[in-house]
Structure formats: C-alpha cells, structure tokens
N, C-alpha and C positions, 0 to 999 in steps of 0.2 A: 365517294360520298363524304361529305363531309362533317362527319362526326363529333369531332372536336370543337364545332359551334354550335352543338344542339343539344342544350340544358337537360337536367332529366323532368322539368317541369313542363317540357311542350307537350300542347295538346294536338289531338285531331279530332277536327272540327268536321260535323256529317251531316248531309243532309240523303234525303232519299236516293238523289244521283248524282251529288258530286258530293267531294272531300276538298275540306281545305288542309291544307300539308306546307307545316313549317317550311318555306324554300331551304332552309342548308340540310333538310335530313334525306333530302329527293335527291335519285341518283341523275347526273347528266349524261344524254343519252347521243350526246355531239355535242362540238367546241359552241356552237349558238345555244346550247342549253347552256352550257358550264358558265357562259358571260349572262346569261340571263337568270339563271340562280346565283351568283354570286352579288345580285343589285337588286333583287326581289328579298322581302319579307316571305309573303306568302302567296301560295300555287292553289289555284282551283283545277282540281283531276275530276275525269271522268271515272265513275267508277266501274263501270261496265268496261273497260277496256284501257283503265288507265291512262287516255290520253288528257296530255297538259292543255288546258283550256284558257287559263288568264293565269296573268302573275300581277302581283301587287306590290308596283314600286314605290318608289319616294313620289316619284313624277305622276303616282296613277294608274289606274290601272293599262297593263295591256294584253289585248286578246291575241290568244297563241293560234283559233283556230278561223275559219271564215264564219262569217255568220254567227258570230257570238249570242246573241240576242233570240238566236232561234232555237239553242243547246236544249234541250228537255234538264228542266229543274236549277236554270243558271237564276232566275230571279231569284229563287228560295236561298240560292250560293252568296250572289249577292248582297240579298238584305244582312246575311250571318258575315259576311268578310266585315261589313259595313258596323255590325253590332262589335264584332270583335276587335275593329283599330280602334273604336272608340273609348273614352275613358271606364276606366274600369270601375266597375260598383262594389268594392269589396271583395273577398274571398269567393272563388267560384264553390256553387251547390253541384250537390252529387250530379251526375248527369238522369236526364231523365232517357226516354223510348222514342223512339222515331215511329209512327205507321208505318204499319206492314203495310209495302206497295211491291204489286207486280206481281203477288203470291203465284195467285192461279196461273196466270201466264207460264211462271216460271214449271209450273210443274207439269203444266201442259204441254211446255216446251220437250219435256223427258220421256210423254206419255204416262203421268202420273194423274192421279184423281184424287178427289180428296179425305177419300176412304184412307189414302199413304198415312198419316198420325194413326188415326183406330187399328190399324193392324200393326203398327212398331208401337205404338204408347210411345211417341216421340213428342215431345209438346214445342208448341209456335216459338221461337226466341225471335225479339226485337234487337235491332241494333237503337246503341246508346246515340243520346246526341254529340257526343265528344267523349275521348278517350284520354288517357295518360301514357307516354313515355316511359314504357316498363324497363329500358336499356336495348340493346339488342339482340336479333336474336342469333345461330351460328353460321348465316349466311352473310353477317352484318346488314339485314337488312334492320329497319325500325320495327321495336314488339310494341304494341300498341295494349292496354287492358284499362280496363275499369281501375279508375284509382284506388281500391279497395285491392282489388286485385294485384294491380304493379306495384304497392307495398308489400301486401304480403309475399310475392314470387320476390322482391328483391331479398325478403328477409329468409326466404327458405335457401336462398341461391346460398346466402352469408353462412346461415347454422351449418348447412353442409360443408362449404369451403372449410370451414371450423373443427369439422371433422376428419379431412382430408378426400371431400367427393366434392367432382366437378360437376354441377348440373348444368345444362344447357337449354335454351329456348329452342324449337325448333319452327313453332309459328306462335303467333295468339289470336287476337281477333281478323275475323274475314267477314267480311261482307256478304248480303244474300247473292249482289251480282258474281262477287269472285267465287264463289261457291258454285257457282251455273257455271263458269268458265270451268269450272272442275270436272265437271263432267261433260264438256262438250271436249276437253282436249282428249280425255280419256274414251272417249266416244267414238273420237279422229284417229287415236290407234287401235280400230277395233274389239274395246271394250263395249261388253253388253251392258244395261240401265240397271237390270237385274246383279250383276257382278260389281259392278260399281256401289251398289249399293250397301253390301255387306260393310265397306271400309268405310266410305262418305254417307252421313244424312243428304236428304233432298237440300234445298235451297230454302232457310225459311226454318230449317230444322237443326240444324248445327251447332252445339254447345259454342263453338269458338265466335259464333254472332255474338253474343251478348259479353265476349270483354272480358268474362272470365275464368276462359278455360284457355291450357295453352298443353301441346304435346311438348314435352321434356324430351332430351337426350342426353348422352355422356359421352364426351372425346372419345373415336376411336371405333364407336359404334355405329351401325347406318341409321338414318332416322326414320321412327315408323314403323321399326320390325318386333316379332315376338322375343327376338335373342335378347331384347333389353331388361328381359325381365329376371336374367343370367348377373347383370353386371350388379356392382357393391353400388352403382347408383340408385335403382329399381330396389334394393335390400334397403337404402336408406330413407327411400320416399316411403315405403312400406310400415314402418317405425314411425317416424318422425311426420311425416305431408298432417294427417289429419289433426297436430295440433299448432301448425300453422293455419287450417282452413282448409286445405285440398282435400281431393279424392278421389280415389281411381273411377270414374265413370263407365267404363264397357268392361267388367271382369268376364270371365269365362262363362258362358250360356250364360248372358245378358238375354233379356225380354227383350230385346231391341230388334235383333237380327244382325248384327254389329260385332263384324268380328273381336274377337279378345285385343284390346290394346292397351298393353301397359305403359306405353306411352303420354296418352290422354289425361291428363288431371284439371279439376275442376276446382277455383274458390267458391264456398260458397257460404262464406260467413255474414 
C-alpha cells in the first residue's frame, strides 16, 4: 500500500453502494492491480464485497468488472467521480447523510425485526457523504472519520504521545454493508445472531457508521479485549479522552446489551 502518496487531506467519497477510494491508499491485490493503481487517480469499490469496479485514469475511465453499466448504484458513483475531478468550488462543507438503504433487508437478512432499536435503545446511524483521512490504523490499513472526528483522534493521538502513551487505531468508520459481512463471516464459523450480538450492533446500528467513533488500542495488546482496560493506555483515555471530545460508549451494564468495551470511544463534539 502505498502510503507515502496519500495526503492526510484524502477523502472517501460514498455513495449507498459504492466508495470512491483515492487509488494509492488501495492495497493491490495482483501485479495487474499494482500497474493499475499506480496510473489511476481514483477506484469505484463495491462496497458490499469490496470488489474494484472502475478506476479513473488520465485516458478515462476503465471498467475493472463486466457489465459495468448494470453494477446497482454505479450511475449515482458516477455522477459523484464526475462532480469530484471537476473544478473545485471552494473549501469543502461538513459532509452531510446518505439514506438509509437496504435497512430491513439487512436485518431480515439476520432474522431480525424491527422491534431490534426498541429493545437495545440503539438508534439508526447514517453513513456521511464522504469521510477524512484520519492516518492509519494498526493494520496499516486507511482510518477513515468525520473531519471533526480525524482532527480530534489526531490531536488525542499527540497529547498522549506527549505523555509517553502509544494509542492506536484499531478500525473507525464501516459501512452498513461491511457491518452485514460481519456477521455473516461470524455466522460461517458457527456463531449464533443472538452471540454476535452482544459484541456487534445490527447493520444500520453501529456507532462506527457515522465517522466517529473508532475502537483504540495500545502496542502489545490484542484488540478488542477487556485486558485493555488494565494498560496506562485505557488510565490515560480515562483522564484525558473527554476533554478532547470522546467517550467511552458501552461501560459496564450498558442498556444496550453490548458487552463492556473499553475499547470503543466515540467523538461527539
């Protein structure tokens, strides 16, 4: 991945089902991707399945899959590639909300109804129209957040490092689709809907939709476990997160149903 050519000012640009994704921040996945991102701007993904759909060269666009034209929500990808090379009108506005699409499906898909919000008090999150390049996170993949958001995690990262604590990204924003792939791979190693749920929100319901929230980690630790609540990292979010903007969102017998994660924090200034 090509890190070192991807500004901390890129966006990701969303539509209901596809992402457009700066080409150098996308991993190649064969020697015909790596020559194909290195001559592309920018990549339309699927986002149900991540697959690469068009790339946007000098020469034009070119379609990566067959039948381009029949993709579900490539026109909407489109008109947005097309708004985006073109001349720029000033400083971008905060990002706005995408429509919830596919809700019910999706929850139908789990054998869920829509009694799921009334029994957790979980309420609907939208995914933004475009995101900011919050750095990355400890897999090196791209963290994606609300620019409010990837300002303030950049600034929380700082005051810590300042202190002598390493904090680490562990994800931030996810899609309603990658959220469903969450549970269908968990599903595939004989996890039940009911067990899954205690750790993941449904699809639709997930702090990490909206941009900004992101699960934390610290060198050395696994990510995602209770032990983190052990380390001088977790002591210093504790102190310090809520006058950057965060906050622990699932404490201990949370109304949610949602196991304890001291993991989880959320901007929400």
């Amino acid at each position: 991945m090509r890190t070192n050519l991807a500004p901390l000012h890129a966006r990701l640009l969303n539509t209901a089902a596809v992402e457009l994704w700066p080409a150098p921040l996308l991993r190649a996945r064969s020697n015909g991707d790596a020559r194909l991102l290195a001559r592309a701007r920018t990549v339309l993904r699927r986002k149900r399945d991540g697959r690469y759909l068009a790339a946007a060269l000098d020469a034009g666009l070119m379609p990566l899959v067959p039948r381009l034209a029949d993709e579900p929500g490539i026109d909407q990808a489109l008109d947005l590639l097309e708004t985006q090379e073109g001349p720029r009108r000033g400083p971008a506005q905060p990002p706005g909300e995408l429509p919830l699409h596919g809700l019910r499906e999706r929850l139908e898909a789990l054998g869920l109804d829509d009694g799921y919000a009334t029994r957790t008090g979980l309420e609907l999150v939208a995914e933004p129209e475009w995101l900011l390049l919050a750095g990355f996170d400890r897999y090196r993949r791209p963290l994606w957040l609300r620019p409010a958001a990837a300002r303030a995690w950049q600034a929380l990262r700082t005051a810590a490092a300042a202190d002598g604590v390493t904090l680490e990204a562990i994800s931030g924003y996810r899609s309603h689709d990658y959220q469903l792939g969450i549970f269908e791979r968990k599903l595939a190693r004989g996890q039940a809907v009911t067990q899954i749920l205690q750790v993941n929100a449904a699809p639709g319901y997930s702090e990490h939709h909206g941009g900004d929230a992101l699960d934390i980690g610290t060198p050395g630790e696994p990510p995602a476990e209770a032990s983190f609540e052990a380390t001088p990292a977790f002591a210093w979010l504790r102190a310090h997160a809520a006058a950057h903007g965060f906050a622990m969102s699932y404490p201990r017998d949370n109304p949610h149903g949602i196991v304890y994660e001291p993991w989880h924090w959320r901007f929400s200034r």
